[in-house]
N, C-alpha and C positions, 0 to 999 in steps of 0.2 A: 942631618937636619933634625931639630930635636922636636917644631913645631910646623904644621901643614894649614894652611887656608881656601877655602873654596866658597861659591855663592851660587847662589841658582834661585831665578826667580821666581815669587808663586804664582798664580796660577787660579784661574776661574772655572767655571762650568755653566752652560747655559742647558741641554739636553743633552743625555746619553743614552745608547740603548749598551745592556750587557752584551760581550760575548764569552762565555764562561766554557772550562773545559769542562767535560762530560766525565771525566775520573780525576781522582787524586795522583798523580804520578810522582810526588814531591819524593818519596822514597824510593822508588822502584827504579831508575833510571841514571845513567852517566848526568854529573853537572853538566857537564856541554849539550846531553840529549834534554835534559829539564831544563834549561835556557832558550834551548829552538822551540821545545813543546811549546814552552808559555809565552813564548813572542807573537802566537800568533792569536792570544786572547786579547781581552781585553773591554777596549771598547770603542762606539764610534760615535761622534756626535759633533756638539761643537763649545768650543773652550779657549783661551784667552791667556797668554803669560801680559803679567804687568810690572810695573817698574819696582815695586817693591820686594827687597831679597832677602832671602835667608842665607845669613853667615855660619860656618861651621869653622870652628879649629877644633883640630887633631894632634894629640900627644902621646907620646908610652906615660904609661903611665904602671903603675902598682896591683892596681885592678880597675875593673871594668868600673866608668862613671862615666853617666851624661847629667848633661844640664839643658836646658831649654830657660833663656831670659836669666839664669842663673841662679833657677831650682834645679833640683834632680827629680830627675825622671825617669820613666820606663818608656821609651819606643821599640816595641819589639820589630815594627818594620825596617826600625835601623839598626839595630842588631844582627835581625835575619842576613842583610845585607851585607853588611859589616863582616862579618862569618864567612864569606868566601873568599875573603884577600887577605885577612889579618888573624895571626892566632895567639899575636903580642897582647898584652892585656891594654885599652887603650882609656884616655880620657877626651870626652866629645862633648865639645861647648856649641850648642846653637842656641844663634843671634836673629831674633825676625822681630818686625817691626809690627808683623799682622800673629793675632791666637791662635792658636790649633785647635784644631776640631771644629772649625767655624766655615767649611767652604774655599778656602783660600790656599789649600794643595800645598800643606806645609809638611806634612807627610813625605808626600813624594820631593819636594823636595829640599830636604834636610838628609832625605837618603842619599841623594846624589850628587850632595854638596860632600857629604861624609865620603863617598866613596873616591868622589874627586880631587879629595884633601887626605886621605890614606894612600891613594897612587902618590902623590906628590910629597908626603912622611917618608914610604920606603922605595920611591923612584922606582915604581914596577913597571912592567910592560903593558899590561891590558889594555885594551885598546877602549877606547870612549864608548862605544859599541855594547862591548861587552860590561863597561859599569852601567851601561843604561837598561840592556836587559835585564844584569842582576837587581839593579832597584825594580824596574817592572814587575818581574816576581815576587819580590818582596811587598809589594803591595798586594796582590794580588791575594798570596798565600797571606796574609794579614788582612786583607779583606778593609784596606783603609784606601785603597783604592782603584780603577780599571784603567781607565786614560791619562790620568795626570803627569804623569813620566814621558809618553809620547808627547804632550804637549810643550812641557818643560824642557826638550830636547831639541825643541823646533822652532819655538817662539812664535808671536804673531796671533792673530787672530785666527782659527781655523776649522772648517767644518771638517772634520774626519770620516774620509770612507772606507777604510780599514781599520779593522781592530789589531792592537800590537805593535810590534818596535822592526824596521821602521813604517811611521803612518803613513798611509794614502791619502791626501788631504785636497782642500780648496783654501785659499789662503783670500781673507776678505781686505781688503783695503780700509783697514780702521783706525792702520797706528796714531798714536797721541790721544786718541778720543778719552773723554774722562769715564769713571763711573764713580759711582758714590756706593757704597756699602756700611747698611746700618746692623751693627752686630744683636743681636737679641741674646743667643745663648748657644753654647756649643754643643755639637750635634754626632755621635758615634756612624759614623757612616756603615760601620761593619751592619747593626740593625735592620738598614735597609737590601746588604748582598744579602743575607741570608736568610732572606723572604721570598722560596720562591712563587710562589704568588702574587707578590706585590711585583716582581722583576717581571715578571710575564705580561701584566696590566703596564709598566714603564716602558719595556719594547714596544710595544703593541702604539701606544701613544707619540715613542718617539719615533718609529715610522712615519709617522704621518708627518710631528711635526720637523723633519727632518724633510720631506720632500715637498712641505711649502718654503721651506727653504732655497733648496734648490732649484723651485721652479721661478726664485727671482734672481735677475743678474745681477745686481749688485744689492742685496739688502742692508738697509740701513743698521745702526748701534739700536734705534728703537724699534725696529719692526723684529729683530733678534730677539729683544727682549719681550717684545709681547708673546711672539712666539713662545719665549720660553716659559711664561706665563702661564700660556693656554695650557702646555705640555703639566706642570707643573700641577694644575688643577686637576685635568680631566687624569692626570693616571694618580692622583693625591699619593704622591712618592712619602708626603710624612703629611700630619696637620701640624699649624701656626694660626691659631685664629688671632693672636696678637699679629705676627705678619701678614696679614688679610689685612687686618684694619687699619695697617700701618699703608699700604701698598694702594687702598684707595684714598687717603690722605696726598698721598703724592700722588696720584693721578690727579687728583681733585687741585696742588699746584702744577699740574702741568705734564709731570712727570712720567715715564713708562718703567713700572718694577716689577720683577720677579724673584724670588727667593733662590738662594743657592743652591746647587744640585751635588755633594748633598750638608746643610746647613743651616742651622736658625739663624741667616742674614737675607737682608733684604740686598738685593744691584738696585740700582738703577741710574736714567740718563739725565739727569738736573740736582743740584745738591739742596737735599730736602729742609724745610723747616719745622725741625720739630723740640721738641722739650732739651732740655740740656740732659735729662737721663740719659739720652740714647750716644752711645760710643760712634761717630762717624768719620769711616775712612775715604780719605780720593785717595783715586788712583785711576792712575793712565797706562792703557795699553802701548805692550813694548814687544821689543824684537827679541830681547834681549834670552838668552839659553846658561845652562848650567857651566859655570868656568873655575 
């Protein structure tokens, strides 16, 4: 097989809280003992795969190239990745329809997609399992993300009560629903893990709104989102005073928004009216997982 393809869809975030490891083990340990270490980080919250997907093909190739939209780029979380199955020089073309760096778990998963379309290059054995922990870590150890790999694995709408691979979840009855997401500007997630500060004020908040969550039986796509809202404010995970004034505009038509966790975009439940400036994405919640 000279070429491999895979797709795996992105992926939202409404609250998270960290669970982060308390040392560096990334050196000191068997790959197999650093894939159990770090399955059981992560994080828990609640997060959303939707219909739109990130394409990967995979090639030998001469030397190492990626492309992303059909620039070249550097994703070191798909490298890190990449680096445990293949030590062929390769070339990796990802296809998404949504920007990175924007909230939309393009990250996690373009790694998954990569690593599910190099099994299927050199017809290995690894088991699904184990490509999903190594992207897990890979984000981790790149710090581009905690839960988005669990969610990307599972599909569906879900509040997470486990951090790590695989999750412990509540699975909400939402599929199809829409959301609208208005892009503002892309956002280094790494900024906010490595504040620990700011992570302590973000658990601390997403406690709580995690357990108004769970103390309703079936909550709605917008009572989710105010929630994430609230959360959003009261632990201020980044400022957007542009995404403030944008977020009471669409309350003001109807609307319930909250900004990405973590990302200069706005969600929300009604498709907004605003200037032709602003980039705006639908998208509907899906079942759909990494293939």
């Amino acid at each position: 097989m000279k070429k491999a393809k895979a797709t795996c869809p992105s992926s939202l975030s409404f609250i998270f809280k960290a669970i982060l490891p308390k040392e560096n083990k990334i050196r000191q340990i068997s790959i197999s003992d650093l894939l159990t270490y770090y399955s059981r980080y992560g994080s828990v919250g609640v997060g959303c795969t939707i219909d739109k997907k990130v394409t990967v093909e995979v090639s030998r190739s001469q030397t190492n190239r990626l492309t992303f939209n059909g620039e070249k780029l550097n994703l070191p979380t798909v490298w890190r990745a990449v680096s445990f199955l293949a030590k062929d020089q390769l070339e990796i073309n990802i296809s998404s329809p949504l920007p990175l760096g924007c909230g939309f778990g393009i990250s996690g998963a373009a790694t998954l997609a990569s690593l599910w379309a190099i099994r299927r290059l050199f017809n290995l054995k690894e088991s699904s399992e184990k490509l999903a922990l190594i992207s897990h870590f890979a984000e981790i150890a790149e710090k581009t993300g905690l839960g988005t790999v669990a969610t990307q694995i599972t599909g569906g709408f879900l509040v997470k009560k486990k951090a790590g691979i695989p999750p412990r979840f509540r699975e909400l009855p939402l599929l199809g629903e829409k959301i609208y997401a208005v892009k503002l500007r892309p956002m280094a997630t790494a900024k906010v893990l490595e504040d620990k500060r700011k992570l302590s004020d973000i658990n601390y908040y997403a406690d709580a709104a995690l357990t108004k969550i769970n103390s309703i039986k079936n909550p709605t796509l917008k009572e989710i989102i105010n929630i994430s809202y609230e959360f959003y404010r009261k632990s201020k995970i980044f400022d957007s005073k542009k995404g403030e004034q944008l977020i009471k505009v669409i309350t003001k038509q109807g609307g319930s928004a909250t900004m990405a966790i973590i990302g200069e975009v706005i969600f929300c439940n009604v498709e907004p009216i605003l200037s032709d400036s602003y980039k705006i994405y639908e998208l509907t919640i899906s079942k759909d997982t990494v293939s």
